[in-house]
C-alpha positions as CSV (number, residue, x, y, z in Angstrom):
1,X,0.0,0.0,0.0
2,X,0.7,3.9,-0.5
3,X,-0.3,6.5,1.5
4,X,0.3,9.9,0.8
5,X,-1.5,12.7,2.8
6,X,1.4,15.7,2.4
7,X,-0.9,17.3,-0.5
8,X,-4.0,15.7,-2.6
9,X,-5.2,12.3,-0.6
10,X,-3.3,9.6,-3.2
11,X,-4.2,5.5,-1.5
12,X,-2.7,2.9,-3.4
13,X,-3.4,-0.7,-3.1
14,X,-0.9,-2.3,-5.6
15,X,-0.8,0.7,-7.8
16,X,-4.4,1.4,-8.2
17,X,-6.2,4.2,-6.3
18,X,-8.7,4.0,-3.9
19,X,-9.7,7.3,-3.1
20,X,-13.3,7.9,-3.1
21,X,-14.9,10.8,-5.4
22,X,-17.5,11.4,-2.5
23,X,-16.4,13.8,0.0
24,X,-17.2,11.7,3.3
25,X,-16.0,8.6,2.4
26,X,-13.0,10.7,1.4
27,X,-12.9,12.1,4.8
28,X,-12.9,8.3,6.2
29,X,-10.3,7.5,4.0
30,X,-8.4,10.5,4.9
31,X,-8.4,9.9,8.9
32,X,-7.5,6.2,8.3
33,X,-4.7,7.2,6.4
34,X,-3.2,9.5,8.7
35,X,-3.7,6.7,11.2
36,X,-2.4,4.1,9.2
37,X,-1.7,0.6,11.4
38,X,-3.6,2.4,13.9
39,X,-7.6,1.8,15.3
40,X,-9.7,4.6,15.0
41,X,-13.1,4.3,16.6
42,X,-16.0,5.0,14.8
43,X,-16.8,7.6,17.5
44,X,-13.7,9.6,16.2
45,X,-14.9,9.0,12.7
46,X,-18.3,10.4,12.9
47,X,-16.8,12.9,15.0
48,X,-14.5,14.3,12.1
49,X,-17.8,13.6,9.3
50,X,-20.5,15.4,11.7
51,X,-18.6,18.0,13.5
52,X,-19.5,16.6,17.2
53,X,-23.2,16.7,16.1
54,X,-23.8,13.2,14.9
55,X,-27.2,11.9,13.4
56,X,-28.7,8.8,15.4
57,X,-27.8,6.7,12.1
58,X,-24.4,7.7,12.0
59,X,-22.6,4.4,13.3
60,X,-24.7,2.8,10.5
61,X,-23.5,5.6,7.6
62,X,-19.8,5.0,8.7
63,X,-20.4,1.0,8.5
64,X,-21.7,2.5,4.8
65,X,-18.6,4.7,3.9
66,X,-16.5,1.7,5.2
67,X,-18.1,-0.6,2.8
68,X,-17.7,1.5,0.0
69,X,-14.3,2.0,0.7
70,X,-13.4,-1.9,0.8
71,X,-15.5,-2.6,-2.6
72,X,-12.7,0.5,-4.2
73,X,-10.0,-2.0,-2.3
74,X,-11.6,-5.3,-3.6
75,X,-11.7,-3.8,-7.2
76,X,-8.1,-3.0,-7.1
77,X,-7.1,-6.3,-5.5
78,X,-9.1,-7.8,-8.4
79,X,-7.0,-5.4,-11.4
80,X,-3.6,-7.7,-9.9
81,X,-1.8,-10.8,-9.1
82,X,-3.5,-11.6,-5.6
83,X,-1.0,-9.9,-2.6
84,X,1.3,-11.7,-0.3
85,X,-1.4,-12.5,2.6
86,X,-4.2,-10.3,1.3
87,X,-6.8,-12.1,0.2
88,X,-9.4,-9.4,0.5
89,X,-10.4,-6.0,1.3
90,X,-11.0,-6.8,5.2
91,X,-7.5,-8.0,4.7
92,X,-6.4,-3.8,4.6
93,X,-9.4,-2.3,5.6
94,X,-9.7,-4.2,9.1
95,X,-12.7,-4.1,11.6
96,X,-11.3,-4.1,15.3
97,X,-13.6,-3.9,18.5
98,X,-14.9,-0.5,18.3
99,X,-13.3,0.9,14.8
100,X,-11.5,0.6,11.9
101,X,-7.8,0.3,11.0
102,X,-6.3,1.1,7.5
103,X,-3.6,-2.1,7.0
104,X,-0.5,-0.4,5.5
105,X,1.3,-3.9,5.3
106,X,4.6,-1.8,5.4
107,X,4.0,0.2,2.5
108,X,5.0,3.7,2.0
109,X,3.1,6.2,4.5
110,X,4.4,9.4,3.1
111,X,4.2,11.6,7.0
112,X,6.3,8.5,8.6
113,X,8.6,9.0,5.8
114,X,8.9,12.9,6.0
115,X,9.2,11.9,10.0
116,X,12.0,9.9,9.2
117,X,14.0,12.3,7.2
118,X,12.8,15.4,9.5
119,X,14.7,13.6,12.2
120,X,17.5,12.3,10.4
121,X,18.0,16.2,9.6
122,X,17.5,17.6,12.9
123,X,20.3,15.6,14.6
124,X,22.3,16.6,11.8
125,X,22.0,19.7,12.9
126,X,22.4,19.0,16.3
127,X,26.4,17.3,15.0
128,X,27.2,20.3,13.3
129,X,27.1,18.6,9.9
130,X,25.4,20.5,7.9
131,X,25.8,19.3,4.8
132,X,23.7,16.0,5.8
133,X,21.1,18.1,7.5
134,X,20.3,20.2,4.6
135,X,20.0,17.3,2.2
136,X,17.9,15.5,4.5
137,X,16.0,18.1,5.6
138,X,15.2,18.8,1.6
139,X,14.5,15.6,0.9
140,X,11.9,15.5,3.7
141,X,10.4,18.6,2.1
142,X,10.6,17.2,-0.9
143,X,7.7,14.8,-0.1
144,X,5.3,17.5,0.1
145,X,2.9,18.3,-2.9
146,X,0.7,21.2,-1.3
147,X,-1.3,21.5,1.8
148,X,-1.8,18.3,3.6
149,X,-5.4,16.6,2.8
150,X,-5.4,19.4,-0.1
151,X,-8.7,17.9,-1.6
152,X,-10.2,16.2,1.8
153,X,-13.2,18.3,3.6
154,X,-11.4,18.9,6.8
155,X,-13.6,18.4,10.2
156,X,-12.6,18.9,13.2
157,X,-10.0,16.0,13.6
158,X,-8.2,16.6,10.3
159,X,-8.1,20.2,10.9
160,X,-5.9,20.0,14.0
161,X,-4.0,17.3,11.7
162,X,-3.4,19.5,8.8
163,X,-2.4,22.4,11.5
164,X,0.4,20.1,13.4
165,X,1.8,19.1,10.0
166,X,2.0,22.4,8.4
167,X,3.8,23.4,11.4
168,X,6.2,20.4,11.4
169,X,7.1,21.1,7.9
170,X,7.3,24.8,8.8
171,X,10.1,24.1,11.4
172,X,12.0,21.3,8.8
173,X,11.9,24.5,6.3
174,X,13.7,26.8,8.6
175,X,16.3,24.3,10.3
176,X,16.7,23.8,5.8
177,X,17.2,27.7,5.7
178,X,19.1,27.3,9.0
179,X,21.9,24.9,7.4
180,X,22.1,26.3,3.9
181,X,23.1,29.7,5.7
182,X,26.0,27.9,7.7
183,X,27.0,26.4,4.3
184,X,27.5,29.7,2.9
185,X,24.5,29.6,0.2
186,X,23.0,33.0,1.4
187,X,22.5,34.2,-2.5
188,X,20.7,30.9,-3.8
189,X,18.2,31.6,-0.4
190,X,17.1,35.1,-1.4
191,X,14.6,34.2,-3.7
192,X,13.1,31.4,-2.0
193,X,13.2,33.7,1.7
194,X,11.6,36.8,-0.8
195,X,8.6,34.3,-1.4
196,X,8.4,33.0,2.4
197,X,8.7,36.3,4.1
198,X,5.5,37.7,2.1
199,X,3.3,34.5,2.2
200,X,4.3,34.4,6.4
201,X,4.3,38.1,7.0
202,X,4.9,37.4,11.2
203,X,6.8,34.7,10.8
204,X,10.3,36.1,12.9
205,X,12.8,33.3,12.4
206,X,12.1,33.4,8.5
207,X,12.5,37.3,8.6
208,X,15.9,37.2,10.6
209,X,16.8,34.5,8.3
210,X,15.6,37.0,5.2
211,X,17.8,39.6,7.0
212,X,20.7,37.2,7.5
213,X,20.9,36.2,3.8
214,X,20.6,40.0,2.5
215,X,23.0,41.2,4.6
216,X,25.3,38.9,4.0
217,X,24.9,39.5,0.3
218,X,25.7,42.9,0.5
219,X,22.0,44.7,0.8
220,X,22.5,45.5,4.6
221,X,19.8,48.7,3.4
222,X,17.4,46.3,2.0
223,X,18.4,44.1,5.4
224,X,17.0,46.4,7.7
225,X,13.9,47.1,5.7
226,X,12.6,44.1,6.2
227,X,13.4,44.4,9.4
228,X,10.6,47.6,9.4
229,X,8.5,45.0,7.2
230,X,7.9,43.4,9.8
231,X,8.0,45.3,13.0
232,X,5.0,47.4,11.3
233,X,2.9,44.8,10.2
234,X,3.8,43.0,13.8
235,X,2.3,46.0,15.9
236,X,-0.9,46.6,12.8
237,X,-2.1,43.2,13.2
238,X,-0.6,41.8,16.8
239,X,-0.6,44.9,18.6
240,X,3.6,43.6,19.5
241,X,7.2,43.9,18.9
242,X,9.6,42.0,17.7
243,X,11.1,39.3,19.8
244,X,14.6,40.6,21.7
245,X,17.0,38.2,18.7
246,X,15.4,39.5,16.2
247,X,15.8,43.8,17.6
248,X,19.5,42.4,18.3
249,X,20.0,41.1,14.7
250,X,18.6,44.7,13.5
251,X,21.4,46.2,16.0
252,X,23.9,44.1,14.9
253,X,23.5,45.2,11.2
254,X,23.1,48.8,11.9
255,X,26.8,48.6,13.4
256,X,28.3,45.9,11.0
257,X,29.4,48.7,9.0
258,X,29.3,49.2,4.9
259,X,27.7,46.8,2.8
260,X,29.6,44.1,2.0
261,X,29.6,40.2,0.9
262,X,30.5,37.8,3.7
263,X,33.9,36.9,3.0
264,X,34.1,33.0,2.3
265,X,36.5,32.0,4.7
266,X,34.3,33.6,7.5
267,X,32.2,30.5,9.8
268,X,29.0,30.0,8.7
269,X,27.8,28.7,11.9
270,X,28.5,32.4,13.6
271,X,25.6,34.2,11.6
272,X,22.8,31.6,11.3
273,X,19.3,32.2,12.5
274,X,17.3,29.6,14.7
275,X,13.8,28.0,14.4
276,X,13.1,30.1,17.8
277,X,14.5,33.4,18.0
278,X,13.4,33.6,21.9
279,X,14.5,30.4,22.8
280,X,18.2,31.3,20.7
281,X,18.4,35.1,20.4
282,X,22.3,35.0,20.8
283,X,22.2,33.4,17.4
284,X,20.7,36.5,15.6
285,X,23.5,39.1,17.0
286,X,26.3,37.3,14.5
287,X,25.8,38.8,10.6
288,X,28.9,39.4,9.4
């Protein structure tokens, strides 16, 4: 089986799709696959198809969206040679004492994959060897196609889902940015960190990073008017200022004197931004 939820809902069952048209069945399909190998009740199910407001036949409509599901899995089953101990759709599409579970028989679960590579990255990171950690980290953003469960209608449970994802991608992004800065690639980030900085207009650790690579490039000006970017649009719409690392940074480029390239030989690691300018504000004072 492959599951893939980082973007448009794509379930495999050797090679063929079994993603529903419908949008609730889609939504069944959808929590199942998140929770691959896992139960999920079919209170949590009519939870995430009702909104906590369930009809008095809803146990029955899931058993419905269930079934529907397994005759997609039974007609894929049928389009190939018969699995390796799957002999039918109850086979991946198990019943267990109060739910369902979506049998991934090892197959490809692209969120345990991205989880994998995430953390390959992060202690990377946490070695100092950065070249590893940006590669991994890429290729764990890499798996992403768009917004997880892009074309699932989201309920409450896969609402809360797609949040906690965007934001573990969100951190694997910046630790990315993080490493390609101590690798000296500050130029090839600009355009990428343009885009980010306008579509998260209050995101600080991607605006220091912003800073960071302009500075470094020689546009300390520019630097510190992103800087005022985002101070402005953090007291319009927050009503707050900018964290303490991220007014330090700011200082640190006023005084870093006239524009200039980072000279090569110069560490990488001294000028990097972190995913959490409060927790690591020391780290935004180094730009030159």
């Amino acid at each position: 089986m492959e599951i893939r939820v980082l973007g448009a809902l794509d379930v495999r069952v050797c090679g063929v799709s079994v993603v529903p048209s419908a949008p609730k069945p889609r939504q069944v399909l959808g929590l199942l696959a998140l929770r691959a190998d896992q139960v999920v009740s079919a209170g949590v199910l009519a939870e995430e198809l009702w909104s906590g407001r369930p009809p008095r036949s809803a146990r029955t409509t899931v058993q419905t969206y269930v079934l529907q599901l397994r005759d997609m899995i039974d007609r894929a089953l049928g389009q190939v040679a018969p699995a390796a101990g799957v002999s039918c759709a109850k086979d991946v599409l198990v019943t267990s004492p109060g739910g369902y579970m979506l049998n991934s028989g090892g197959g490809l679960t692209d969120v345990r994959e991205f989880e994998r590579l995430a953390g390959m990255g992060y202690r990377a990171m946490d070695g100092d060897d950065h070249p590893l950690a940006a590669r991994m980290l890429g290729e764990a953003l890499g798996l992403w196609r768009g917004p997880a469960f892009a074309d699932v209608p989201a309920g409450g449970q896969l609402a809360v889902e797609a949040r906690r994802l965007e934001e573990t991608r969100l951190c694997a992004l910046d630790q990315r940015i993080e490493a390609d800065l101590r690798l000296g690639r500050h130029r090839v980030l600009l355009a990428e960190l343009t885009v980010l900085v306008d579509r998260y207009r209050t995101h600080e650790s991607l605006h220091g990073q912003y800073m960071i690579a302009l500075h470094r490039s020689g546009r300390r000006g520019e630097a510190l008017e992103a800087y005022q970017r985002l101070r402005n649009t953090l007291v319009r719409e927050l009503g707050m200022e900018p964290s303490t690392g991220l007014r330090r940074l700011q200082r640190s480029i006023l005084l870093a004197g006239p524009e200039r390239p980072e000279r090569p030989e110069r560490p990488e690691r001294e000028a990097a931004a972190t995913a959490s300018p409060e927790g690591s504000a020391a780290r935004f004072t180094r730009v030159g």
